[in-house]
C-alpha positions as a printed Julia matrix, in Angstrom:
722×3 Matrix{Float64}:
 -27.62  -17.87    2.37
 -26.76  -14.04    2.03
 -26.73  -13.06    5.4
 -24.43  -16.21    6.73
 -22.47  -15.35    3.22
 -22.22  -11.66    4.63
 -21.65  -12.49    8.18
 -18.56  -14.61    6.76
 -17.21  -11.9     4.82
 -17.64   -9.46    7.72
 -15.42  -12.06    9.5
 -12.96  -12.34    7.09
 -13.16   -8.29    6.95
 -12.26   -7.45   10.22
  -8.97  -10.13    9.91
  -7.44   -8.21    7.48
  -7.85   -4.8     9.19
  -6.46   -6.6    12.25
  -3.71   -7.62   10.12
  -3.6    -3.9     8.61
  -3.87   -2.27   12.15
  -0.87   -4.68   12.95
   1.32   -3.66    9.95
   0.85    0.27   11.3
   2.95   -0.8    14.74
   5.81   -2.71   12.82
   8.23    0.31   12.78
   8.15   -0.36   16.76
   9.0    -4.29   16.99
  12.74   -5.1    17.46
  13.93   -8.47   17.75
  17.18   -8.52   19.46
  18.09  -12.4    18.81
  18.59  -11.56   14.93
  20.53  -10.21   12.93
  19.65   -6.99   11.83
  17.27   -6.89   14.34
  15.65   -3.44   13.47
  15.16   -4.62   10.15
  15.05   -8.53    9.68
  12.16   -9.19   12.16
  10.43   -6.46   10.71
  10.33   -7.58    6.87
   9.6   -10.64    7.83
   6.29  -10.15   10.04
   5.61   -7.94    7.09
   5.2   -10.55    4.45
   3.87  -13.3     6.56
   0.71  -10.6     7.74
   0.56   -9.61    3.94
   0.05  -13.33    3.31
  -1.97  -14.34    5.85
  -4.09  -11.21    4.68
  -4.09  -11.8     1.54
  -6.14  -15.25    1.7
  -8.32  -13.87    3.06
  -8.73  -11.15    1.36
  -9.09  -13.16   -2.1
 -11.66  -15.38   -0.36
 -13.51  -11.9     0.86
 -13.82  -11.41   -3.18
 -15.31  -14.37   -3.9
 -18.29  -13.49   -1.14
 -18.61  -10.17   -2.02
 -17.72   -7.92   -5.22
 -17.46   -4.45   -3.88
 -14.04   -5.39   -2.17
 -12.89   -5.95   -5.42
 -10.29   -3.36   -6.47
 -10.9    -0.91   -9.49
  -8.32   -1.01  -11.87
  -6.87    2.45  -11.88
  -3.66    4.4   -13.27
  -2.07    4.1    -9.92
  -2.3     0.5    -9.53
  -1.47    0.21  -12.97
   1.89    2.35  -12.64
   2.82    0.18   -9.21
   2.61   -3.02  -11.18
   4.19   -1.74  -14.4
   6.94   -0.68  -11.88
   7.35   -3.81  -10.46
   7.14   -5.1   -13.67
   9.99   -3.35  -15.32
  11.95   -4.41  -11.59
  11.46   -7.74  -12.7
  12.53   -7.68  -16.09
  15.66   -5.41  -15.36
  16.57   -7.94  -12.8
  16.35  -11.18  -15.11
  18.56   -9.57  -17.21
  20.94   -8.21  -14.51
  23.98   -8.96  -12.94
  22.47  -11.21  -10.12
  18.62  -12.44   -9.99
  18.99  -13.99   -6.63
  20.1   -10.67   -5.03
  17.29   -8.28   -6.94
  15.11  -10.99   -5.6
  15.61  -11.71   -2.19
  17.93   -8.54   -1.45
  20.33   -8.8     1.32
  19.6    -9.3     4.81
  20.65   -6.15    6.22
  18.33   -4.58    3.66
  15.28   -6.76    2.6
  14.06   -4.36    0.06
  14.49   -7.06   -2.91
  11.59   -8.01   -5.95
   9.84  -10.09   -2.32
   9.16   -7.18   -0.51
   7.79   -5.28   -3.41
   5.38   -7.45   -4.08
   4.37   -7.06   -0.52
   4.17   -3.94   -0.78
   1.78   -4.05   -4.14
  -0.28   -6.92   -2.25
  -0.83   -3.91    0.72
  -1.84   -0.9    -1.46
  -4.08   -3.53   -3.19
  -5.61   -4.48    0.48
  -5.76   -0.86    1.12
  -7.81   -0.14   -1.81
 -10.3    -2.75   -1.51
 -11.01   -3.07    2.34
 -11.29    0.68    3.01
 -13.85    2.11    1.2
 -15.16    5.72    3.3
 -13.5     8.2     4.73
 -14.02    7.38    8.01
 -12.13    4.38    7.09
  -9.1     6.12    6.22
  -9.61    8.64    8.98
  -9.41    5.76   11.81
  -6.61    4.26    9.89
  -4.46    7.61   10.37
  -5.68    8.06   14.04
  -4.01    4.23   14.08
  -1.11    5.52   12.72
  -0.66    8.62   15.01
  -1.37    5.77   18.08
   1.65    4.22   16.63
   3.43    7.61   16.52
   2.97    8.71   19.81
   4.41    5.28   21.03
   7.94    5.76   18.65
   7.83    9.22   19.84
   7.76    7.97   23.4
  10.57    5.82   23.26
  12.83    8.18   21.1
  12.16   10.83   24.04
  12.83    8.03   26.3
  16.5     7.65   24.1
  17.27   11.71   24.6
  16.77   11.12   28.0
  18.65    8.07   28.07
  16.65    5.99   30.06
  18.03    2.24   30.72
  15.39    0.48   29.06
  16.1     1.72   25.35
  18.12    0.86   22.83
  22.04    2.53   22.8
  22.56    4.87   20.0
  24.99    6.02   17.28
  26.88    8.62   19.15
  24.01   12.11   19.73
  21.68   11.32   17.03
  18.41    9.48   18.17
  17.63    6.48   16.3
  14.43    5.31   18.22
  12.69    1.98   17.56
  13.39    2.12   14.23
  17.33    2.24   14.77
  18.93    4.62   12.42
  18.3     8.11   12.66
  17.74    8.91    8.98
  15.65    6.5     8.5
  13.84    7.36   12.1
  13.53   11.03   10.75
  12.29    9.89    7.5
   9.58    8.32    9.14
   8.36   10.9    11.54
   8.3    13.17    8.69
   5.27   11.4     7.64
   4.16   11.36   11.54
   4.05   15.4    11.47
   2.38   15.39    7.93
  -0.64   13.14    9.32
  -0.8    14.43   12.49
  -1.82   17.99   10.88
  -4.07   16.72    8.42
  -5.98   15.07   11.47
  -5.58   18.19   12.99
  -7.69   19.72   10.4
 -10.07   17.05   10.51
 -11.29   17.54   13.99
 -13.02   19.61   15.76
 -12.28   18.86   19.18
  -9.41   21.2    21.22
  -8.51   18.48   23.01
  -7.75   16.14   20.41
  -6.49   18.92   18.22
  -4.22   19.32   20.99
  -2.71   16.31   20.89
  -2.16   15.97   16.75
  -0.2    19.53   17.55
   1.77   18.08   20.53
   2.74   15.39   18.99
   3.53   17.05   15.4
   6.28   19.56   17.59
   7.43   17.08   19.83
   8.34   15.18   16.41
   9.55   18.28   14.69
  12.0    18.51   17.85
  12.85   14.57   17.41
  14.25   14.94   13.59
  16.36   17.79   14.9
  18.09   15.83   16.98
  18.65   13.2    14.89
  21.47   15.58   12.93
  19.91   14.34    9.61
  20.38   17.28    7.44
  18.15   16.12    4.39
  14.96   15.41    6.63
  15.86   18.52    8.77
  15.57   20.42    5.43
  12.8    18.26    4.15
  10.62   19.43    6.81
  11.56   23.17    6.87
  10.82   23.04    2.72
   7.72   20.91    3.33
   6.08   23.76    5.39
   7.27   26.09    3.35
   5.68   24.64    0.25
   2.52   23.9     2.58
   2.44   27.93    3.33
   2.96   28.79    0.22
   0.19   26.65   -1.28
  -1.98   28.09    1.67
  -1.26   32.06    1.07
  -1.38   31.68   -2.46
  -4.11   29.48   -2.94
  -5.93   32.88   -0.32
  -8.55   35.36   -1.44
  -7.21   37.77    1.17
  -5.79   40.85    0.26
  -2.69   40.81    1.85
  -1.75   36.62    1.71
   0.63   36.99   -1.18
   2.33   39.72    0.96
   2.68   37.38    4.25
   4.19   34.83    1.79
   6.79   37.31   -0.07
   7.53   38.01    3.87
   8.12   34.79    4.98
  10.4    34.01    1.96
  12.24   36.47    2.95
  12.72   35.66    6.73
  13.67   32.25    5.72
  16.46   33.86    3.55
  17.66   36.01    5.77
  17.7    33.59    8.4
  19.95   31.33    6.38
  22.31   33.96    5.3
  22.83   34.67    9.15
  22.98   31.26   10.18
  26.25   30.89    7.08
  27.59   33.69    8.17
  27.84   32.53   11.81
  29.02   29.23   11.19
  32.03   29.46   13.37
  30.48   30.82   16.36
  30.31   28.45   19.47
  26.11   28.57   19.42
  26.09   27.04   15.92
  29.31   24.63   16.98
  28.08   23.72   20.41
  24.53   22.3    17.7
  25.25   19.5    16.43
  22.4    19.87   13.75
  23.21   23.17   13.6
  26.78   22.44   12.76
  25.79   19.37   10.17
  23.98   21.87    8.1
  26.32   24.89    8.19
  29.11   22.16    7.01
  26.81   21.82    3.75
  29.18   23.01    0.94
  31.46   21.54   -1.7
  34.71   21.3    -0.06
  32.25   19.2     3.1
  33.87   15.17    2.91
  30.0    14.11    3.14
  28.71   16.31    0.58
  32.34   15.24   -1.8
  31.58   11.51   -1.08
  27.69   11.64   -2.16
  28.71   13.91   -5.26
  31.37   10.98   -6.2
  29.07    8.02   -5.36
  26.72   10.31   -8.02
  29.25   10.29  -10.48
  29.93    6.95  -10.24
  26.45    5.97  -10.23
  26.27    8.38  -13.56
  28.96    5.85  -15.36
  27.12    2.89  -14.33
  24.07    3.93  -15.84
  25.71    5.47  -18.8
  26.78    1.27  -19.2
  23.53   -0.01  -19.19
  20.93    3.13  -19.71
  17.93    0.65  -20.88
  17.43   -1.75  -18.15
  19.79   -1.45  -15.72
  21.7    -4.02  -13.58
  19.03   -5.53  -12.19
  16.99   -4.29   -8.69
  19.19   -4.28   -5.32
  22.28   -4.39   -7.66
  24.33   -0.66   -7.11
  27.44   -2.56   -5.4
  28.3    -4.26   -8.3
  28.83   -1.25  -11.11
  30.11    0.7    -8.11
  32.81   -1.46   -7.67
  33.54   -1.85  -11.42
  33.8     2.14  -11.72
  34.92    2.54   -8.22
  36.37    6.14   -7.65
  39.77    5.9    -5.27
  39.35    9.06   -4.14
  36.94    7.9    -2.0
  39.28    5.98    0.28
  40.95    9.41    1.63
  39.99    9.03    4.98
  41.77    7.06    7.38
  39.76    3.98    8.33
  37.46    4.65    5.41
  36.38    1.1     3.67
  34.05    2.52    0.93
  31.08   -0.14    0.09
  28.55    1.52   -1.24
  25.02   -1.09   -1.69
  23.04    2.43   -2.17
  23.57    5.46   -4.11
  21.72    7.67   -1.41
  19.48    9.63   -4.45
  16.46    7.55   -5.8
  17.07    8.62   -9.08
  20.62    8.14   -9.7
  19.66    4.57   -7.2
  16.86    3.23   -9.9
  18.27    4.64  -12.84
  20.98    2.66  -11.85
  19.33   -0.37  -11.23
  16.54   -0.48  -13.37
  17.55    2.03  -16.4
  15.31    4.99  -17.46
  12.33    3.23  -18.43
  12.35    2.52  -14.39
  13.07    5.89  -13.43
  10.38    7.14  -15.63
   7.7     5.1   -13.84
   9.51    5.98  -10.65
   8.51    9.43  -11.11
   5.49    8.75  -12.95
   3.77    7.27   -9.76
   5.34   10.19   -7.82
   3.68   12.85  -10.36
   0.27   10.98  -10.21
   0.12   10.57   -6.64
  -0.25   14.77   -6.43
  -2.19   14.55   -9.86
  -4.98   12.35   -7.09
  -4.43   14.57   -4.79
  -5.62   18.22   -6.5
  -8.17   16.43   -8.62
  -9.54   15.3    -5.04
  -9.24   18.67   -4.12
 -11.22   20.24   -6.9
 -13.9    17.29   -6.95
 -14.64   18.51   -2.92
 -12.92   14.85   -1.43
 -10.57   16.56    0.1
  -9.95   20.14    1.34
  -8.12   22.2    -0.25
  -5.63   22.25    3.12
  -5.7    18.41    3.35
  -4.62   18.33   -0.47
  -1.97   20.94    0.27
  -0.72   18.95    2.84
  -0.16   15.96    1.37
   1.4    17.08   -1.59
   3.88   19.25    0.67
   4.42   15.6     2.43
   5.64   13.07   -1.09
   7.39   16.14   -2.38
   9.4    16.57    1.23
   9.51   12.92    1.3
  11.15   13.11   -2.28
  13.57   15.85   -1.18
  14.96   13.77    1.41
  15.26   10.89   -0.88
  17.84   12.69   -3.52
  20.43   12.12   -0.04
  19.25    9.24    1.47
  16.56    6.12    0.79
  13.51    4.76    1.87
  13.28    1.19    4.29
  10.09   -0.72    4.84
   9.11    2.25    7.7
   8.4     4.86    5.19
   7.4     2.4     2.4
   4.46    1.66    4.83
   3.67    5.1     4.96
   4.17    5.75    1.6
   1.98    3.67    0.24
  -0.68    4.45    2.8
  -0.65    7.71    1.37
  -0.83    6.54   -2.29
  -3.8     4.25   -1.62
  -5.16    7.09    0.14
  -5.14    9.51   -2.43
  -6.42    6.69   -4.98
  -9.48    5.82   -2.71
 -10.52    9.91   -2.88
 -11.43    8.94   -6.48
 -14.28    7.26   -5.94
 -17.59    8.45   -4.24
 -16.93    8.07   -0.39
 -20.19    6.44    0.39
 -20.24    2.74    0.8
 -21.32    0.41   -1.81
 -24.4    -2.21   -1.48
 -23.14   -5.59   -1.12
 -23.42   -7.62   -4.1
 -25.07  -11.06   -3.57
 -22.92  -13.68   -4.64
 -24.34  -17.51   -5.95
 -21.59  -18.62   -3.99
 -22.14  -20.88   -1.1
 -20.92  -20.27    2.06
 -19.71  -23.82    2.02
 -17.83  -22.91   -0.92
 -16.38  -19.76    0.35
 -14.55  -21.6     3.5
 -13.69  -23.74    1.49
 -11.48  -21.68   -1.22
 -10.38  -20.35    2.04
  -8.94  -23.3     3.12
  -7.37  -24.06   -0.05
  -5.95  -21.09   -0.08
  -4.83  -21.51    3.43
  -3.21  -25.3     2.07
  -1.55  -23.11   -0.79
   0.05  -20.42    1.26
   1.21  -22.39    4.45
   4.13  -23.83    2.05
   5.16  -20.44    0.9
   5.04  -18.98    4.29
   7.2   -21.62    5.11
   9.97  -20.97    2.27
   9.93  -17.64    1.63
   9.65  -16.28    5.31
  10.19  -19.27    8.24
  13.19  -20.61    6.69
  15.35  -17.24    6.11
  14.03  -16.23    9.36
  15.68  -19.61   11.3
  18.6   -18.89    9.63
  18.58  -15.23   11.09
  18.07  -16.9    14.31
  20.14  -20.18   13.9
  23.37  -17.98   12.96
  23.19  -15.63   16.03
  22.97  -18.08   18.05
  25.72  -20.03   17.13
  28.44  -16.68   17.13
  27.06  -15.7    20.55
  26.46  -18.8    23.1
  28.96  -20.96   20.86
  31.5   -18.59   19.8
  34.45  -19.94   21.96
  34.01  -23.89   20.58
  35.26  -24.22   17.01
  33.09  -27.79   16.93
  29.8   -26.34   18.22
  30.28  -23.71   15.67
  30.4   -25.61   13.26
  27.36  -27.8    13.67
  25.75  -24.04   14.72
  26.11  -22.8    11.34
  25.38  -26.04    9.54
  22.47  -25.62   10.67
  22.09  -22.33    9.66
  23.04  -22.64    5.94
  20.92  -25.33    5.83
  17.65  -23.09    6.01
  19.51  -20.23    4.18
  18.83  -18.69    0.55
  21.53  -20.26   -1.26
  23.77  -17.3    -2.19
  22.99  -15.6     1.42
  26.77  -14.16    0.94
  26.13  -11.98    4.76
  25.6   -14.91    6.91
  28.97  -16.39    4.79
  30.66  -13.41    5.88
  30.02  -14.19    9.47
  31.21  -17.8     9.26
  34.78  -16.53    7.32
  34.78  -13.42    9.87
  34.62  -16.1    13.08
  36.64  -18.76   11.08
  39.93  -16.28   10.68
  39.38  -15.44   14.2
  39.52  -18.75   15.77
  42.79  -19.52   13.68
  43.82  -16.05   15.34
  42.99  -17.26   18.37
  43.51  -20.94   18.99
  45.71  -21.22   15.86
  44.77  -24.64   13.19
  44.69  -27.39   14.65
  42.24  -30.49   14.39
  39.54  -28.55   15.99
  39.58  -25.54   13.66
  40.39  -27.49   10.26
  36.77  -28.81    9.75
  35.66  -25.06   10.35
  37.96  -24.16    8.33
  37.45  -26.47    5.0
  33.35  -25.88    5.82
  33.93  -22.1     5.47
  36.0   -22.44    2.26
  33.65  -24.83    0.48
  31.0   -21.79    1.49
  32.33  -18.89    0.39
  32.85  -21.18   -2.86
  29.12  -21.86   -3.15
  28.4   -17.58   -3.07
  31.41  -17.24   -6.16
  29.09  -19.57   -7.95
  25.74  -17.99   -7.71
  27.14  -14.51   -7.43
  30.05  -14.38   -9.66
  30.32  -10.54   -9.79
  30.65   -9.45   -6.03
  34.07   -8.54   -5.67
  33.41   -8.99   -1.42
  33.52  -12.38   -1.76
  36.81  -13.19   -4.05
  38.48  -10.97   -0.86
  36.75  -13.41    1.96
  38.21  -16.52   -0.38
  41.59  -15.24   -0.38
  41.7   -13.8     2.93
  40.42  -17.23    4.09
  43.09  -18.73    2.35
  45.83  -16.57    3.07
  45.22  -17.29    6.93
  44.72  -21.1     6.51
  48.27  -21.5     4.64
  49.67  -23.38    7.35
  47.2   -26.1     6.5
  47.84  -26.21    3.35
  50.75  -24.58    1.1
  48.78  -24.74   -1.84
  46.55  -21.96   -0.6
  48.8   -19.33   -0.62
  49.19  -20.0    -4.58
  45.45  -20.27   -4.77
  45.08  -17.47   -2.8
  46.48  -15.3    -5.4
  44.52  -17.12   -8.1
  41.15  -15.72   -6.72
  42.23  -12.3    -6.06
  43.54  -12.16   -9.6
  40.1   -13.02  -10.81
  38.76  -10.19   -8.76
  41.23   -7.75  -10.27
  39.64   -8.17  -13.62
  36.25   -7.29  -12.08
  37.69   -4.32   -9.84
  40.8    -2.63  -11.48
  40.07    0.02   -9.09
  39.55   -1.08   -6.13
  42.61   -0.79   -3.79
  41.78   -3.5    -1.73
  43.07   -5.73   -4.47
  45.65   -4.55   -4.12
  46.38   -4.38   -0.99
  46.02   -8.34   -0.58
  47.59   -8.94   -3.81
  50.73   -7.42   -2.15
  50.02   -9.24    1.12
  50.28  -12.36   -0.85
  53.45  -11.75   -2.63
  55.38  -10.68    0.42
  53.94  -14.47    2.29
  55.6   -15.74   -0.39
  58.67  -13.89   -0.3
  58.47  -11.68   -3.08
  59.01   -9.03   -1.7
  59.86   -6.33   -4.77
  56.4    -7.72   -6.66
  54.91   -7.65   -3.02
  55.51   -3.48   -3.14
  54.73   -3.01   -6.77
  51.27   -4.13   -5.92
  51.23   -1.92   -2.51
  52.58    0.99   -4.55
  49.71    0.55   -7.14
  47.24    0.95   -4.39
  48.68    4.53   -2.93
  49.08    5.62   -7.1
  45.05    5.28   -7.63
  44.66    7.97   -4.74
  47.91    9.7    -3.19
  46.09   10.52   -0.37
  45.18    7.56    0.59
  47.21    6.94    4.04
  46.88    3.73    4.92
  48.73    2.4     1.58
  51.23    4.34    2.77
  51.15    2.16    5.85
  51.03   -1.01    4.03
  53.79    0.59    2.46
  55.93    0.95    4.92
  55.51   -2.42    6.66
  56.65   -4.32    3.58
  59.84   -2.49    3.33
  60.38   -3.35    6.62
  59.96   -6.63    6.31
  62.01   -6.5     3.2
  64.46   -4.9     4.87
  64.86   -1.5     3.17
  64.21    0.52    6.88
  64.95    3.96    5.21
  62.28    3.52    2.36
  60.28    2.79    5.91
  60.7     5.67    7.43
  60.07    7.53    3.7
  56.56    5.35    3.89
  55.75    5.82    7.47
  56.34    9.92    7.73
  53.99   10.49    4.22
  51.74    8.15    6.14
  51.65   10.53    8.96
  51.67   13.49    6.73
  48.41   11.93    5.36
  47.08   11.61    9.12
  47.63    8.56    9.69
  48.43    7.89   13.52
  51.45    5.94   12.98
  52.84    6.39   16.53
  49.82    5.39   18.41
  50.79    2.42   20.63
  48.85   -0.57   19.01
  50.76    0.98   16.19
  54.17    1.32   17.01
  53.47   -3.07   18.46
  52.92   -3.53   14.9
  56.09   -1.91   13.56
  58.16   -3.72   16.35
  56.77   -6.77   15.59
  57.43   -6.54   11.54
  60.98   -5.35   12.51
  61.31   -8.59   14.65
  59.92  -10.52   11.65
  62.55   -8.91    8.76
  65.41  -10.08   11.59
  67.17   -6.81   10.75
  68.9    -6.22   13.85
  70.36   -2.46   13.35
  67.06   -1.41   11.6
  65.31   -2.47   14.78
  67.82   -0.33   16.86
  67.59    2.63   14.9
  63.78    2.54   14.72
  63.99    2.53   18.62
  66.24    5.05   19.11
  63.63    7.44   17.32
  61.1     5.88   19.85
  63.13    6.95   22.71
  63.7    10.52   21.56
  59.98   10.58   20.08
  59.01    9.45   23.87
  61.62   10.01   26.52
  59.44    9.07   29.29
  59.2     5.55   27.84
  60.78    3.04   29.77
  59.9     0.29   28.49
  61.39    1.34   24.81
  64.52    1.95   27.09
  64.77   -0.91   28.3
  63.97   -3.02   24.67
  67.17   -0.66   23.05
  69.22   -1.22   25.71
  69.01   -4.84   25.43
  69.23   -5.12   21.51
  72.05   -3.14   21.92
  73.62   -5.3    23.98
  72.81   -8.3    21.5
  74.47   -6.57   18.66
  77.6    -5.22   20.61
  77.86   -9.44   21.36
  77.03   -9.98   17.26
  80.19   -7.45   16.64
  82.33   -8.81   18.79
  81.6   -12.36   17.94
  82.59  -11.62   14.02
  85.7   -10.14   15.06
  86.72  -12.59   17.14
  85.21  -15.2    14.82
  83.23  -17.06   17.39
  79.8   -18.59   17.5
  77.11  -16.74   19.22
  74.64  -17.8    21.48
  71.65  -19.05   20.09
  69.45  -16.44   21.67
């Protein structure tokens, strides 16, 4: 009975490694028929391997005890952590969204459990060295493969993915979070380096640790570029001074002082064309206080600082940063043109979980980041690891934690993360593998608990993972092979809402975001009013379960605002809901914005521009109220406030004169029905463009309209009714 016992929990054994081995190639699988498809696809698979894993991995217990985990501090300060998420959340601002998360995300309470469930795996399947070893030869397999496609991407080969401008993004498709995650490549690929004793194979960790190194330059990402270089540079100094040589502390004073020199000679040629012509070289040179990047993270900071000032125990609950960031939103931000500042993330762990989960969170955060390199030099000095393997991986979570005070971590570098932290918790323990324990448990028995289990976890498969996931799929579908019939879209995302998290306020967004531009397009009619009255009993559903996210008052009123026509009692209702947003974001200029949108539709105009003026006296440089500005006193009629609006607008940078532009201006001076202000605003056009014909040819003919409008008052005649 012990050896079929055994031979079934060798089985079961090699299905979770499979199912481990799997997890290691997720930062490669893209999806291109979801939304979010670098991400979505990705979480999901995840969490359904976890689960599938994790039956069998609780049925591996029952046939044998040596696969079941040790409690240690590390575990202990992972669930605690999760713990404290949980709590923090219940008594936040918006349990569904710590939960689940959003979609473009998919970080929430779910995931993290995930994750715990995977260092737990970790911990109790692989027990030896060479365990871990062919794990991170697994991982460099997987490496090499991202690697080859990103190099694929620089050479722009057909076959990839496009990206964002320069910057690589490979598989994983953002390039900060591609360079956070082949800063963990490099790390592993020069521990294994150290491991082996073959040239060939050393070869190859070193090839593909430069080729990397080469990668996260051009990605342009300053904090992992930096991350790297102080990674090393911690790793060096660790080596030289840990050294019994004579002249080690020497090389290391040395080096310091190359790297400072080479940084005071990189500042002070900042403005020559072989730092301009780099565009990493030119990201990190631009590193300074008066830098718009480097002003926008220190406000987001401050803002973040406020928030947690409000609620320093707890928090606002996991996922949850948009909401105090709206309530102490800073105008300033909204100083460059086009700029629509929604920040979900702070971009600095701590200020991001302080925020979100108060100090006692950020305290554990830290806490499992301290013990991790506690594991690591107590390995060290108990012979588990060598003393260049520990100094190595400590360089690695304190470069990783570098780059995290500008950016955060996805489910990439979680992966590797944690395989790190259940790495340096398995060097505890005596590397030799245990005896198996025989267990009075039937084999019988043992398949089946595993069937139970499998009876148990099919539904939550189903609910937690299959349903969100046809909902992904259900709601791309229906905006790209049904986007041009109102009635297929409708039944399209039915369907989609109907598998959909309740307060899913993204794929809500989609349907108001399609909805406004059908009645753009095809105007209401009896086609577009059921899409119409579906979308606005949808948007209603997210106020109700998330009553503090400002995003979707704005989609209700916008929504309304364009629907009027159907219905006159929108535009009243309209105002109504953005009202109720202004009480949750007095700062927001947005607000606003619509608020003045909404009087003007109505016809009041003078309340209309006390609401637009609000929104340029929170920041005066923001431009486009100026803009906004302008267009209501033109359709008010006041054409040299206008022109007042329209040149501070300009002054702000604002490209008020582009053509798409200037169709805008025409089109609210057609609307006001101000004849002469019409003229005299093309006049300008003609002398602004001379070579213009066709504003010519549009002055020419007003002109000859209101010669005939003249004429026809002094002679006291009736014009003609064009």
């Amino acid at each position: 009975m012990l050896n079929q016992t055994s031979k079934v929990g060798e089985i079961y054994l090699q299905i979770i490694k499979v199912g481990i081995f799997i997890i290691i190639f997720l930062p490669l699988f893209v999806e291109r028929h979801f939304l979010f498809p670098f991400v979505v696809p990705r979480s999901i698979a995840f969490r359904i391997i976890i689960e599938v894993c994790l039956i069998f991995y609780l049925a591996l217990l029952i046939s044998d005890k040596k696969f079941r985990p040790r409690w240690s501090m590390m575990l202990g300060l992972l669930t605690a952590f999760i713990g404290i998420m949980t709590l923090a959340s219940l008594h936040g601002v918006n349990w569904h969204h710590s939960f689940w998360s959003s979609v473009e995300r998919s970080e929430g309470i779910i995931t993290w459990l995930h994750l715990l469930a995977f260092f737990v795996i970790l911990s109790g399947t692989l027990k030896t060295k060479d365990d871990w070893l062919q794990l991170f030869k697994l991982v460099i397999v997987a490496g090499w493969l991202q690697t080859l496609y990103t190099l694929s991407q620089f050479f722009n080969l057909s076959f990839t993915f496009e990206m964002t401008g320069e910057r690589l993004a490979g598989a994983i498709g953002n390039p900060s979070f591609l360079a956070t995650y082949l800063l963990f490549i490099i790390f592993i690929a020069i521990y294994l380096y150290t491991e082996s004793k073959s040239k060939i194979v050393k070869l190859n960790y070193l090839g593909l640790a430069l080729i990397d190194s080469f990668l996260i330059w051009q990605t342009q990402t300053r904090g992992a570029v930096l991350a790297l270089i102080l990674g090393l540079l911690i790793f060096i100094s660790l080596k030289l001074w840990s050294s019994k040589k004579p002249h080690a502390k020497t090389s290391l004073t040395l080096i310091l002082a190359l790297l400072v020199v080479a940084v005071i000679f990189l500042i002070i040629n900042k403005d020559a064309d072989w730092v301009e012509s780099s565009g990493t070289l030119s990201r990190l040179t631009t590193i300074s206080p008066t830098d718009i990047t480097t002003q926008n993270r220190l406000i987001v900071w401050g803002v973040g600082f406020q928030a947690f000032l409000a609620r320093p125990l707890l928090g606002w609950g996991w996922e949850n940063f948009d909401v105090p960031f709206t309530k102490y939103f800073n105008p300033i931000l909204a100083r460059d043109v086009g700029s629509h500042p929604w920040y979900d993330r702070a971009h600095n762990v701590m200020v991001e979980t302080a925020v979100n989960i108060g100090i006692v969170g950020l305290a554990l955060y830290l806490a499992i980041i301290i013990w991790t390199l506690k594991l690591l030099w107590s390995s060290q000095k108990s012979k588990n690891l060598t003393n260049t393997a520990a100094f190595l991986l400590t360089s690695l979570i304190l470069a990783h934690f570098f780059q995290n005070i500008f950016v955060f971590d996805t489910l990439n570098s979680y992966l590797m993360l944690f395989l790190i932290m259940a790495f340096s918790q398995s060097q505890q323990s005596p590397t030799e593998e245990k005896k198996a324990v025989e267990s009075k448990i039937t084999t019988n028995k043992i398949i089946f608990s595993s069937v139970l289990l499998i009876i148990i976890a099919v539904p939550i498969i189903y609910l937690f993972n299959i349903r969100p996931a046809l909902a992904n799929y259900y709601i791309i579908k229906t905006v790209s092979k049904d986007r041009d019939d109102p009635e297929k879209m409708l039944v399209g995302f039915k369907k989609s809402f109907n598998y959909s998290p309740p307060a899913d306020s993204e794929l809500r967004f989609i349907l108001i975001q399609f909805t406004r531009d059908k009645i753009n397009q095809i105007g209401i009619n009896e086609k577009t009013v059921p899409l119409i009255q579906f979308a606005i009993e949808e948007v209603k559903k997210s106020l109700a379960v998330s009553p503090y996210y400002i995003q979707n008052y704005l989609l209700l009123a916008e929504l309304y605002l364009a629907a009027t026509p159907l219905d006159p009692n929108y535009l009243q209702l309209a105002e109504e809901v953005t009202l109720e947003s202004l009480e949750l974001a007095p700062r927001r200029y947005q607000v606003y914005t619509l608020l003045g949108r909404i009087k003007i539709s109505q016809g009041q105009y003078e309340e209309g521009i006390q609401y637009l003026k609000q929104a340029t006296e929170l920041n005066d440089n923001f431009a486009e109220g100026y803009w906004n500005l302008a267009i209501a006193y033109i359709l008010s009629r006041q054409p040299d406030l206008a022109q007042q609006a329209l040149d501070q607008a300009l002054e702000r940078g604002y490209q008020v004169y582009k053509p798409e532009n200037i169709n805008l201006l025409l089109l609210a001076f057609r609307d006001s029905r101000d004849l002469k202000a019409t003229i005299d605003f093309l006049e300008m056009l003609t002398r602004r463009f001379p070579g213009n014909t066709e504003y010519q040819k549009s002055l020419e003919s007003l002109n000859q309209i209101y010669q005939q409008a003249i004429e026809a008052v002094q002679q006291k005649i009736e014009l003609p009714k064009n």
